[in-house]
C-alpha positions as CSV (number, residue, x, y, z in Angstrom):
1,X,36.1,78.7,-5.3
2,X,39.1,77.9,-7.6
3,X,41.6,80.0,-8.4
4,X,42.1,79.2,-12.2
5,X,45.0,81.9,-12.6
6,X,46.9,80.2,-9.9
7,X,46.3,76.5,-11.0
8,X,49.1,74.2,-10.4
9,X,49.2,70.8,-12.5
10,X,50.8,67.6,-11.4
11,X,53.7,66.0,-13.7
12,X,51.1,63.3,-14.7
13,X,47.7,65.7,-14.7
14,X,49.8,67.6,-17.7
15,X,51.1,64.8,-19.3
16,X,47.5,63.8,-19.8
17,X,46.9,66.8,-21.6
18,X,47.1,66.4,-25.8
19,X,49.8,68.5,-27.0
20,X,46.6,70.3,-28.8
21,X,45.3,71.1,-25.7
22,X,48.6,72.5,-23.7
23,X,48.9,74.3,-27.2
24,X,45.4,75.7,-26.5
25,X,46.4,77.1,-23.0
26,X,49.4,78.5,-24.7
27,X,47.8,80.3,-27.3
28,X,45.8,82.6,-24.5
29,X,49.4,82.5,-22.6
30,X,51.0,84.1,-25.4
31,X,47.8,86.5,-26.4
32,X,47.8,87.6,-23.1
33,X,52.0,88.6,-22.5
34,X,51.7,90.4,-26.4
35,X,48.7,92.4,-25.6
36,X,50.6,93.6,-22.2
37,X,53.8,94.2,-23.6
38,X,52.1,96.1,-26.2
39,X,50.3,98.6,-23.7
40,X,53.5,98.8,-21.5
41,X,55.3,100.1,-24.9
42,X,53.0,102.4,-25.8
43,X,51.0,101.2,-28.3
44,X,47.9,101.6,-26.5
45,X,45.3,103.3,-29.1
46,X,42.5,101.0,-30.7
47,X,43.6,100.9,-33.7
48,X,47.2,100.0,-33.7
49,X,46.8,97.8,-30.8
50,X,45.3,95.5,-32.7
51,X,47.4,95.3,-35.8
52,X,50.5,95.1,-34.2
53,X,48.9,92.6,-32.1
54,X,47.7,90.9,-35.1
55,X,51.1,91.1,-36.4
56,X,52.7,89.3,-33.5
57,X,50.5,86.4,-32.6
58,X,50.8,85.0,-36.1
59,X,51.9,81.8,-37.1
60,X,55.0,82.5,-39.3
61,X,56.0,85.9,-36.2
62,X,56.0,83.0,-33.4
63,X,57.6,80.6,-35.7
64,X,60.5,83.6,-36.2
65,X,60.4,84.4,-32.2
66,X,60.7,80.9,-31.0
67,X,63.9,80.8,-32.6
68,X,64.6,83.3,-30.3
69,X,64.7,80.7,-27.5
70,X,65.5,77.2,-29.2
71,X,68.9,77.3,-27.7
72,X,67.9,78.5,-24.4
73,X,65.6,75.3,-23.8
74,X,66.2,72.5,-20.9
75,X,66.1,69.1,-22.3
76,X,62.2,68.8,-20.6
77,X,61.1,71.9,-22.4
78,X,62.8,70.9,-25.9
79,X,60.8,67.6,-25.5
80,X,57.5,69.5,-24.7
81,X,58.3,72.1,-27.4
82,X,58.8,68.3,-30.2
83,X,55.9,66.9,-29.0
84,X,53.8,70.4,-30.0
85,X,55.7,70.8,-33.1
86,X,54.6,66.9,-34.3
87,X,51.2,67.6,-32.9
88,X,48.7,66.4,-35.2
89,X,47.4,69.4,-36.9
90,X,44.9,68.9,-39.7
91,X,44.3,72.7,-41.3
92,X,47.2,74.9,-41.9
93,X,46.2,78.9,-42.0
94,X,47.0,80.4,-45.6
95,X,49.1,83.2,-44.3
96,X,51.6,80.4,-43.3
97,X,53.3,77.3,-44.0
98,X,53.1,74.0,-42.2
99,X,56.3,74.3,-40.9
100,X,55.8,77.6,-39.7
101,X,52.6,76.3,-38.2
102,X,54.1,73.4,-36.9
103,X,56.8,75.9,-34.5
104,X,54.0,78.5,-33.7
105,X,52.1,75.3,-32.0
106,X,55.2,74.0,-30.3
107,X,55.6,77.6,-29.1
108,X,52.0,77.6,-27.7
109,X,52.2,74.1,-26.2
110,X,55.7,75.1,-24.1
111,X,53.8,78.2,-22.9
112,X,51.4,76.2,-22.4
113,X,53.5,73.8,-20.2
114,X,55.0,76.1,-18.1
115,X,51.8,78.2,-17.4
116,X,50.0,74.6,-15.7
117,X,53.2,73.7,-14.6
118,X,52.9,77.7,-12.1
119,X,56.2,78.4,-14.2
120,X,55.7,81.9,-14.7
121,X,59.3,83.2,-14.2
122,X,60.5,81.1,-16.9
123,X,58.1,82.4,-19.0
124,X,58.7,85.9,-18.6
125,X,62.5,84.6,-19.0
126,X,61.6,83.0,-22.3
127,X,59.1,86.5,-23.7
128,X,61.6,88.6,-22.8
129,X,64.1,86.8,-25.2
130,X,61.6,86.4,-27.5
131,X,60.6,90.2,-27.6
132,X,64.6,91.4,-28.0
133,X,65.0,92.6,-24.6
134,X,67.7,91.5,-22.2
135,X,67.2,89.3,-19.1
């Protein structure tokens, strides 16, 4: 059976992958680290779990917390983190601008990366910035 949370992707199985698609795996990446950090600081009832959750997985909130890490990025995850930003996106949500849009997807698409790439550690690294607590 495979083990789909411990999947490791070669250099050329991921650079097969649209940078829709890494942005895709990113999106649940990034759903998944907000709902926990969420229950770990306390905001565990129904109710406001889901608001402030709301609140952070939008596009202009991961357009604001990727600047967070911009400086922080190796050369290889600045180029994974272009190629999501140019991604071909045809629909823009109302609630934010293309350029917004355009970072929240480059976001998604690095988490993406590292997640098939088994980079966890640098992903925590990287949230951990993100969420304004020290590393």
């Amino acid at each position: 059976m495979t083990d789909y949370f411990s999947m490791h992707f070669s250099g050329d199985e991921i650079r097969a992958i649209s940078s829709i698609g890494l942005a895709h795996v990113g999106d649940a990446v990034y759903e998944l680290l907000v709902r926990t950090w969420l229950c770990a600081h306390g905001k565990a009832t129904g109710r406001g779990l889901h608001r402030a959750a709301v609140e952070l997985v939008r596009a202009p909130k991961q357009a604001e917390l990727s600047a967070r890490i911009a400086p922080l990025l190796t050369p290889e995850e600045q180029d994974v983190f272009r190629r999501g930003r140019n991604a071909n996106v045809h629909t823009v949500p109302q609630h934010a601008s293309r350029a917004e849009y355009q970072q929240a997807t480059a976001l998604e698409a690095l988490l993406g990366w590292l997640w098939l790439r088994g980079e966890r550690e640098r992903i925590d690294e990287l949230f951990a910035v993100m969420m304004g607590e020290e590393i």
